[in-house]
N, CA and C atoms as a LAMMPS dump frame, in Angstrom:
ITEM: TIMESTEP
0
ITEM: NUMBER OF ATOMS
396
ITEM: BOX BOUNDS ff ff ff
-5.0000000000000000e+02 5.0000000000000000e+02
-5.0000000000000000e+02 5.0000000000000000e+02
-5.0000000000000000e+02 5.0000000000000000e+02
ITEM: ATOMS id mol type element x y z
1 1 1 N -393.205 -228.413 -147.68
2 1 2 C -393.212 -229.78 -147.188
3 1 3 C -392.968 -230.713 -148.387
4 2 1 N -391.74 -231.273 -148.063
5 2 2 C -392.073 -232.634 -149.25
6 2 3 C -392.716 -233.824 -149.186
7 3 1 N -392.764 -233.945 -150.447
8 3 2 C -394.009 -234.981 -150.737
9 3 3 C -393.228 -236.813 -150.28
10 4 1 N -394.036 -237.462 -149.663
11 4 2 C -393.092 -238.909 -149.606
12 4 3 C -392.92 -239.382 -150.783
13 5 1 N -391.489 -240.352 -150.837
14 5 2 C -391.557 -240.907 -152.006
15 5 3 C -390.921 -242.404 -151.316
16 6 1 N -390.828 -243.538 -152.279
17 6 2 C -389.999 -244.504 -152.315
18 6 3 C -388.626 -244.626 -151.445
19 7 1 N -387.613 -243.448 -152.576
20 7 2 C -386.055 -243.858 -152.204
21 7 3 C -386.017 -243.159 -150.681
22 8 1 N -387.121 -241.715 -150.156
23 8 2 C -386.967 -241.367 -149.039
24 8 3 C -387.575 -242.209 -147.782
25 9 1 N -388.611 -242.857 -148.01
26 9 2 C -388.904 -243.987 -146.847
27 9 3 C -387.903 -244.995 -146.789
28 10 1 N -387.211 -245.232 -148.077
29 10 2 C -386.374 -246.21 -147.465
30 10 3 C -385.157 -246.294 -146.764
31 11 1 N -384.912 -244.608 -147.116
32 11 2 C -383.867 -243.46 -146.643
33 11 3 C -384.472 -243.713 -144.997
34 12 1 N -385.456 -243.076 -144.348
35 12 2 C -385.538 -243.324 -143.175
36 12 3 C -385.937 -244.052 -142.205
37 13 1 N -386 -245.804 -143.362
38 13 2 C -386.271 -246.714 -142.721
39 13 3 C -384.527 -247.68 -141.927
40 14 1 N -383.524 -246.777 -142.997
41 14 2 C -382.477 -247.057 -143.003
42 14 3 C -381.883 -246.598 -141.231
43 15 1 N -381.954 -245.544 -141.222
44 15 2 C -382.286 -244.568 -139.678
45 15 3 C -383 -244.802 -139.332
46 16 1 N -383.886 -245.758 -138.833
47 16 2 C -384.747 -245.683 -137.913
48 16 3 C -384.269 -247.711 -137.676
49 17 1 N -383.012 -247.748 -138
50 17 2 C -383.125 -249.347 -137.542
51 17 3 C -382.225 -249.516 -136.657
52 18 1 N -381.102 -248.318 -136.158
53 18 2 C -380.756 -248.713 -135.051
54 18 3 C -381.535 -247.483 -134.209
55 19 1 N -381.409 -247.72 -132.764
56 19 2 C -382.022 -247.057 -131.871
57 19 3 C -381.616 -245.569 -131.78
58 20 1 N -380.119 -245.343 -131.783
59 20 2 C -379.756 -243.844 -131.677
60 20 3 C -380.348 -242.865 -132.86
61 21 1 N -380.262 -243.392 -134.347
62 21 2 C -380.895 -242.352 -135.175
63 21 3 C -382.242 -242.369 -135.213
64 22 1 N -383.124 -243.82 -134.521
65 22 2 C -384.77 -243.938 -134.407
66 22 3 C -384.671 -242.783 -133.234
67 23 1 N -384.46 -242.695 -132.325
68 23 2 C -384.521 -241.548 -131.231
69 23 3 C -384.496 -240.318 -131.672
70 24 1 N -383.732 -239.977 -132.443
71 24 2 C -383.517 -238.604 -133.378
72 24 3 C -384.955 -238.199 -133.892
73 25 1 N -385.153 -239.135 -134.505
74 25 2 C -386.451 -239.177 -135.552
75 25 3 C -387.644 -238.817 -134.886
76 26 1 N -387.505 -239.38 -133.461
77 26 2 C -389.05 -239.511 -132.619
78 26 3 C -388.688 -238.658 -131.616
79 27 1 N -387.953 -237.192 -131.87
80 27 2 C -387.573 -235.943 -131.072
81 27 3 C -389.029 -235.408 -131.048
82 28 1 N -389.176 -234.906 -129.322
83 28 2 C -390.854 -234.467 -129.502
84 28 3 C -391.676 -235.237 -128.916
85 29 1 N -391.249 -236.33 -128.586
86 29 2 C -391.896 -238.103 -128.208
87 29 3 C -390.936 -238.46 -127.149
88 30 1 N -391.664 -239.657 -126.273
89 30 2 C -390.432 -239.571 -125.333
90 30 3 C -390.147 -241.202 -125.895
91 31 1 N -388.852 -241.286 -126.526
92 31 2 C -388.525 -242.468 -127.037
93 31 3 C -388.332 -243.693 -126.258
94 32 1 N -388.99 -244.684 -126.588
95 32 2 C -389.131 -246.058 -125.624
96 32 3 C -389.156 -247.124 -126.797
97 33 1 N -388.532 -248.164 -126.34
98 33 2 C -388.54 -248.889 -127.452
99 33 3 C -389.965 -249.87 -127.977
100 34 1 N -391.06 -249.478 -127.523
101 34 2 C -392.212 -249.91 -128.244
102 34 3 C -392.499 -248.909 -129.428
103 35 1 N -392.387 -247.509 -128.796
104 35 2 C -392.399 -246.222 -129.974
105 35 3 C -391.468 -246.535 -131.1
106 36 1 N -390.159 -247.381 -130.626
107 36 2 C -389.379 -247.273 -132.083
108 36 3 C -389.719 -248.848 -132.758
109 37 1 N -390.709 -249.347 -132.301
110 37 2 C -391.178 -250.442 -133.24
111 37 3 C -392.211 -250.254 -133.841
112 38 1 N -392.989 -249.649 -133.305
113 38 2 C -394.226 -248.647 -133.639
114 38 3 C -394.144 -247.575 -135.035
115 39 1 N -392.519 -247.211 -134.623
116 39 2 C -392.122 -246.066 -136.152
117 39 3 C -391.704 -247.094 -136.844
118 40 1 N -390.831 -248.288 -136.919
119 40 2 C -390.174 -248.8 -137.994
120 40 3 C -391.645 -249.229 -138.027
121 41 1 N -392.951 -249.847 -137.596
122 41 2 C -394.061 -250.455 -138.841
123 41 3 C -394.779 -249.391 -139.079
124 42 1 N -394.726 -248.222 -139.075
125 42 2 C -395.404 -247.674 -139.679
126 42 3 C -394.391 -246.733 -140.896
127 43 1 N -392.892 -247.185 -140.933
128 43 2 C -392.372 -246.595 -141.732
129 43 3 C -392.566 -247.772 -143.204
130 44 1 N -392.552 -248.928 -142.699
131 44 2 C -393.106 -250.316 -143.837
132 44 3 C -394.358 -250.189 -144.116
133 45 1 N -395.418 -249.854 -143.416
134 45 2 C -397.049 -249.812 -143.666
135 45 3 C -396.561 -248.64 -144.915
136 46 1 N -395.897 -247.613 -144.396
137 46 2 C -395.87 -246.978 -145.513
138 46 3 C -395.836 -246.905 -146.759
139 47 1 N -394.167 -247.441 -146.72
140 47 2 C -393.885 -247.927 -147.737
141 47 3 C -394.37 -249.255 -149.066
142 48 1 N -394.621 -249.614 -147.965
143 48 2 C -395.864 -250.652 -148.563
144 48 3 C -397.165 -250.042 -149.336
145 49 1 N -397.519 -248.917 -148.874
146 49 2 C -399.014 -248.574 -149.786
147 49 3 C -398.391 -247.548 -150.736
148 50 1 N -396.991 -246.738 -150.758
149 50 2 C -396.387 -245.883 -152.049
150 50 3 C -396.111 -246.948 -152.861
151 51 1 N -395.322 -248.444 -152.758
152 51 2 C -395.419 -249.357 -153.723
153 51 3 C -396.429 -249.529 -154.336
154 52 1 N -397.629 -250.135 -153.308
155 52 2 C -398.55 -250.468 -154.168
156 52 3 C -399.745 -249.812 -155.244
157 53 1 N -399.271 -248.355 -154.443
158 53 2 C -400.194 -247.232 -155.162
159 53 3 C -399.573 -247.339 -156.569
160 54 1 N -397.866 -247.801 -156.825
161 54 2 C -397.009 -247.472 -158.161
162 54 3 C -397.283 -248.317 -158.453
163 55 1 N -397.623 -249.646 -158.495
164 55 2 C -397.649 -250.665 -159.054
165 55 3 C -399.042 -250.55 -159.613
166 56 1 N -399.984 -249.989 -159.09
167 56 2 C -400.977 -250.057 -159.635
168 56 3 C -401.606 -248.859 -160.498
169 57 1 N -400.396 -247.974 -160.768
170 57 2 C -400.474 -246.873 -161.502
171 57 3 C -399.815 -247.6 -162.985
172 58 1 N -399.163 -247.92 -162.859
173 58 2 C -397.901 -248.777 -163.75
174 58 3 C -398.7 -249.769 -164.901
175 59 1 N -399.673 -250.349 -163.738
176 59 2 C -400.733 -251.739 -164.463
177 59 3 C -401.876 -250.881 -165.258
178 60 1 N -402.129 -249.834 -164.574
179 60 2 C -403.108 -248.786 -165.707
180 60 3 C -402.835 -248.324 -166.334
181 61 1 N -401.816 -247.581 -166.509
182 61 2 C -401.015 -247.004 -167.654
183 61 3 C -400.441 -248.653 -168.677
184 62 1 N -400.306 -249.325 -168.472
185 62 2 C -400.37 -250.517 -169.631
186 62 3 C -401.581 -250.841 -170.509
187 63 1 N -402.487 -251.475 -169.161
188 63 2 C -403.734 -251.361 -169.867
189 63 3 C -404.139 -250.609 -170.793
190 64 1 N -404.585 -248.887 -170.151
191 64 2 C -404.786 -248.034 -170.673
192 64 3 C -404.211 -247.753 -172.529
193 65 1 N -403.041 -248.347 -172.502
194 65 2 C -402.019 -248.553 -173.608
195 65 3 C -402.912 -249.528 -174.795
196 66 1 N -402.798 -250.553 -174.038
197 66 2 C -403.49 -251.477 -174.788
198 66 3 C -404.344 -251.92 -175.388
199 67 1 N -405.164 -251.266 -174.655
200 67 2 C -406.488 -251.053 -174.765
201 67 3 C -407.035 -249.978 -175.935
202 68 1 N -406.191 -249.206 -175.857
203 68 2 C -406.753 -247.975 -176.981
204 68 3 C -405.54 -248.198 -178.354
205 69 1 N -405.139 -248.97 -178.709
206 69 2 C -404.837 -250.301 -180.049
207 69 3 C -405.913 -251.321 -180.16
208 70 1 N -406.481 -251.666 -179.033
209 70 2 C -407.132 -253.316 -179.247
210 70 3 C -408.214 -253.364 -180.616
211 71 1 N -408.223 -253.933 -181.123
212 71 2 C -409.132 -254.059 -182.465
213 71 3 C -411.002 -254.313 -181.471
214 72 1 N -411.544 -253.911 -182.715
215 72 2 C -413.285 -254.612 -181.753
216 72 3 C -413.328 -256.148 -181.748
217 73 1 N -414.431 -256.251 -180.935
218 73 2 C -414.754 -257.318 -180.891
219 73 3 C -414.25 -257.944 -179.461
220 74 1 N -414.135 -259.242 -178.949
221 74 2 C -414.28 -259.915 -177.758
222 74 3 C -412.445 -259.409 -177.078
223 75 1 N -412.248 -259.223 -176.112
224 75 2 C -410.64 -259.177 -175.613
225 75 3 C -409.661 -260.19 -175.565
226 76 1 N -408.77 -259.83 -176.079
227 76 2 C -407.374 -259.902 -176.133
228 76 3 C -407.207 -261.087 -174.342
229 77 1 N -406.654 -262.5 -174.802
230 77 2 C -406.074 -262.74 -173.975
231 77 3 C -404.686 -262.089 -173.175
232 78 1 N -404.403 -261.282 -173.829
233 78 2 C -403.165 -260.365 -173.228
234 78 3 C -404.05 -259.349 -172.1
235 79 1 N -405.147 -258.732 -172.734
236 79 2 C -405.92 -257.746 -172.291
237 79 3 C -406.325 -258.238 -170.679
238 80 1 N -407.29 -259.147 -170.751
239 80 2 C -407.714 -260.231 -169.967
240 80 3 C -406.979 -260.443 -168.946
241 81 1 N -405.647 -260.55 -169.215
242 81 2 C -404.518 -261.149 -168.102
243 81 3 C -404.313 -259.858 -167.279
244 82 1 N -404.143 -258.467 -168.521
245 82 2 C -403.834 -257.035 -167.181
246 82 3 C -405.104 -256.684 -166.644
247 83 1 N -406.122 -257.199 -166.805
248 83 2 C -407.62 -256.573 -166.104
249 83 3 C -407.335 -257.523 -164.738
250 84 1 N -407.078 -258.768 -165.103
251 84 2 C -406.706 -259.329 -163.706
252 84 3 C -405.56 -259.266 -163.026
253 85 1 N -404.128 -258.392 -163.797
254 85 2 C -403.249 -258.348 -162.629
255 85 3 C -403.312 -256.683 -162.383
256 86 1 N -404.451 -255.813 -163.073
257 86 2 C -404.861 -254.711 -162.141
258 86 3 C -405.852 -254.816 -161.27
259 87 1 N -406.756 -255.823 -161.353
260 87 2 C -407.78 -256.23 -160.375
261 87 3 C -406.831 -256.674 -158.592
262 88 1 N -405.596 -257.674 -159.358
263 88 2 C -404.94 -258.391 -158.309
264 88 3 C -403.981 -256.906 -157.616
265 89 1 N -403.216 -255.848 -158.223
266 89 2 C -402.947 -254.589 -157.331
267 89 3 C -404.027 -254.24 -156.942
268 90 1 N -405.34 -253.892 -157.355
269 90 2 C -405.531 -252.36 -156.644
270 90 3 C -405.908 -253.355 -155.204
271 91 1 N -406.412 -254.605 -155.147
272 91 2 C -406.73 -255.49 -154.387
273 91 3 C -405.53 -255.554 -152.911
274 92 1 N -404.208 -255.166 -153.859
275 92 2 C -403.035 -255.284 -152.746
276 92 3 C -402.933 -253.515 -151.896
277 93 1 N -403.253 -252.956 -153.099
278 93 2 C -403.553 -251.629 -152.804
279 93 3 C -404.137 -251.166 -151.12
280 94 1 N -405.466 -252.041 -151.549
281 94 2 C -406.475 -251.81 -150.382
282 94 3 C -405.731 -252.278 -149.01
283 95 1 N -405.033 -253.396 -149.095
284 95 2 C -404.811 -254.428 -147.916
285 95 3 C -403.687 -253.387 -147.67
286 96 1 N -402.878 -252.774 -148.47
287 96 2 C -401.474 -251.915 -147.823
288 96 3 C -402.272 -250.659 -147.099
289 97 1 N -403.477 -250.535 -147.332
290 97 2 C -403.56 -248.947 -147.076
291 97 3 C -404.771 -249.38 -145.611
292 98 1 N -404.869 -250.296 -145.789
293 98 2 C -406.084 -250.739 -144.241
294 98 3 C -404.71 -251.128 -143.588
295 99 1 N -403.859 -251.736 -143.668
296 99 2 C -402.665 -252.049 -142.734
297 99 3 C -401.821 -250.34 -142.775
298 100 1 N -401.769 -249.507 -143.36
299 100 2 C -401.352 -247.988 -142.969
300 100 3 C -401.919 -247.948 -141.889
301 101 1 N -403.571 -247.648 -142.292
302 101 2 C -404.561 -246.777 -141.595
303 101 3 C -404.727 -247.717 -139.868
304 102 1 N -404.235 -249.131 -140.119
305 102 2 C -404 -250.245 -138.713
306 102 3 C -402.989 -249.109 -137.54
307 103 1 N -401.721 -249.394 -138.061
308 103 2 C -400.268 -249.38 -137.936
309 103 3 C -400.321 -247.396 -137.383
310 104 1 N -400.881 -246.594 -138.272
311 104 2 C -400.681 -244.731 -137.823
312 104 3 C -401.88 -244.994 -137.111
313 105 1 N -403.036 -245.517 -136.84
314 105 2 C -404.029 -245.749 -135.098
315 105 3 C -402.941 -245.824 -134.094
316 106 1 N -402.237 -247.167 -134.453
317 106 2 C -401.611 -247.221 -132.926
318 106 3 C -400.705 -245.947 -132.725
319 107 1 N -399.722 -245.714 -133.504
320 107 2 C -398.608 -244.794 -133.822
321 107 3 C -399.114 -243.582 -132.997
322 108 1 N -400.31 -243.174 -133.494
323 108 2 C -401.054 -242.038 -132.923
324 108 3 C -401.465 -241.866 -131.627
325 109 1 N -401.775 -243.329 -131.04
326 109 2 C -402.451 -243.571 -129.503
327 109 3 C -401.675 -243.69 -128.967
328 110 1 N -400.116 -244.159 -129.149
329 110 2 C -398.841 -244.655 -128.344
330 110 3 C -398.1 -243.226 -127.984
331 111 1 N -398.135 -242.7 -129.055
332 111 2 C -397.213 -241.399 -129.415
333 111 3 C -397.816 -239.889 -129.128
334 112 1 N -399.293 -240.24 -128.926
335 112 2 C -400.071 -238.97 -128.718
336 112 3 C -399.905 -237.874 -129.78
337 113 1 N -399.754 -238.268 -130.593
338 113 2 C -399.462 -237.456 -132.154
339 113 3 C -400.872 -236.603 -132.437
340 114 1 N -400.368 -235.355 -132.178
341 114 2 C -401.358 -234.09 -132.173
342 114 3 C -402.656 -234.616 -133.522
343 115 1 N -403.852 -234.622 -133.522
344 115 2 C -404.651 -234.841 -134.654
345 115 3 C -405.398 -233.126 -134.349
346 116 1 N -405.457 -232.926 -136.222
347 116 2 C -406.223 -231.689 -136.149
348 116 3 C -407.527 -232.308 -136.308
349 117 1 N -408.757 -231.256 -136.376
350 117 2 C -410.751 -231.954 -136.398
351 117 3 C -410.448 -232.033 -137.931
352 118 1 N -411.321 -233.92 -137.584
353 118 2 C -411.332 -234.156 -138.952
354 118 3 C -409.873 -234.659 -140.354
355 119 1 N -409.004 -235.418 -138.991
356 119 2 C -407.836 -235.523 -139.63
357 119 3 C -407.941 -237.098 -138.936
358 120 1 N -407.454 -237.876 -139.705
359 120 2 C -407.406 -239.021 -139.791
360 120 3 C -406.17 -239.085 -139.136
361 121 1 N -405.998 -240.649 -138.72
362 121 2 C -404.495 -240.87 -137.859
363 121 3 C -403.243 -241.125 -138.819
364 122 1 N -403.943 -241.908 -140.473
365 122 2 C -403.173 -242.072 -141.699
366 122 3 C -402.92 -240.624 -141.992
367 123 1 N -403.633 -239.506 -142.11
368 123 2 C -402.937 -238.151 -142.911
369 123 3 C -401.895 -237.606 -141.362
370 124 1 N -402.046 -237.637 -140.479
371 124 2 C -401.628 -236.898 -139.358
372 124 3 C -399.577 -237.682 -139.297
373 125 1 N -400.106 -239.382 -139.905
374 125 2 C -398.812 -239.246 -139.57
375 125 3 C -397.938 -239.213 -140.843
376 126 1 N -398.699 -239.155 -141.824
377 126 2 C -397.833 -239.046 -143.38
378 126 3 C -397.339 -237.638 -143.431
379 127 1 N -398.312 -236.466 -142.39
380 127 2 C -398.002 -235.23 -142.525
381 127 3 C -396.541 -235.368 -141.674
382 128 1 N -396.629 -236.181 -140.913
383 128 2 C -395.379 -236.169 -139.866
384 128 3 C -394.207 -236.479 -140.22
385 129 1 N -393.841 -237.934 -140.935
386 129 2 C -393.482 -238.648 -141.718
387 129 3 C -392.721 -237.516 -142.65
388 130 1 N -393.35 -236.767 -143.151
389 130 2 C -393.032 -235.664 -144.269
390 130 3 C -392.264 -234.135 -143.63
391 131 1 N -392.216 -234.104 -142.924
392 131 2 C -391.742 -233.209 -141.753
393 131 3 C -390.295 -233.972 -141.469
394 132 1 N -389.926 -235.387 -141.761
395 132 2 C -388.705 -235.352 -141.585
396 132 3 C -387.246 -235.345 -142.28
């Protein structure tokens, strides 16, 4: 199974914007066009929380940088500024991944998307998602 990435959600957000290749996609499902509005936001919820997960990998790995140069004593107005624009991702972080976990509820209740015990409606459809 591959792993999601970036250039591939945007790969099948590309297909999933007119109706004939969204139908393809949602083989298995009986395609209606609430289901294919249902997949294009949960193909953006997606994509939205792999951004923000990178962006906020990106802002730690700077920090992290910076931080282990910084001389002692009180912080670095430079320092200061990435504690608050990693405070301000992981913050966007959260809001992309409660709007996932929104967006694969419905996906799941509309679509009847098999859940195994103990599987969330966010892993059930990233597993799905990844299956295509």
């Amino acid at each position: 199974m591959r792993k999601l990435t970036i250039p591939t959600l945007q790969a099948l957000q590309q297909r999933a914007a007119e109706d004939g290749p969204c139908d393809a996609l949602l083989a298995g499902f009986t395609p209606t066009p609430a289901l294919r509005e249902l997949l294009r936001a949960l193909l953006q919820a997606q994509l939205s929380f792999l951004q923000a997960e990178h962006e906020v990998a990106q802002v730690a790995d700077l920090l992290r940088r910076d931080q282990k140069y910084a001389p002692a004593g009180p912080p670095s107005v430079h320092l200061v500024g990435l504690r608050k624009q990693q405070a301000a991702t992981r913050q966007t972080l959260l809001v992309a991944r409660a709007r996932l976990a929104q967006v694969a509820q419905t996906f799941a209740q509309a679509s009847n998307l098999p859940l195994k015990p103990k599987q969330t409606p966010s892993e059930a459809a990233t597993q799905w998602l990844q299956k295509l």
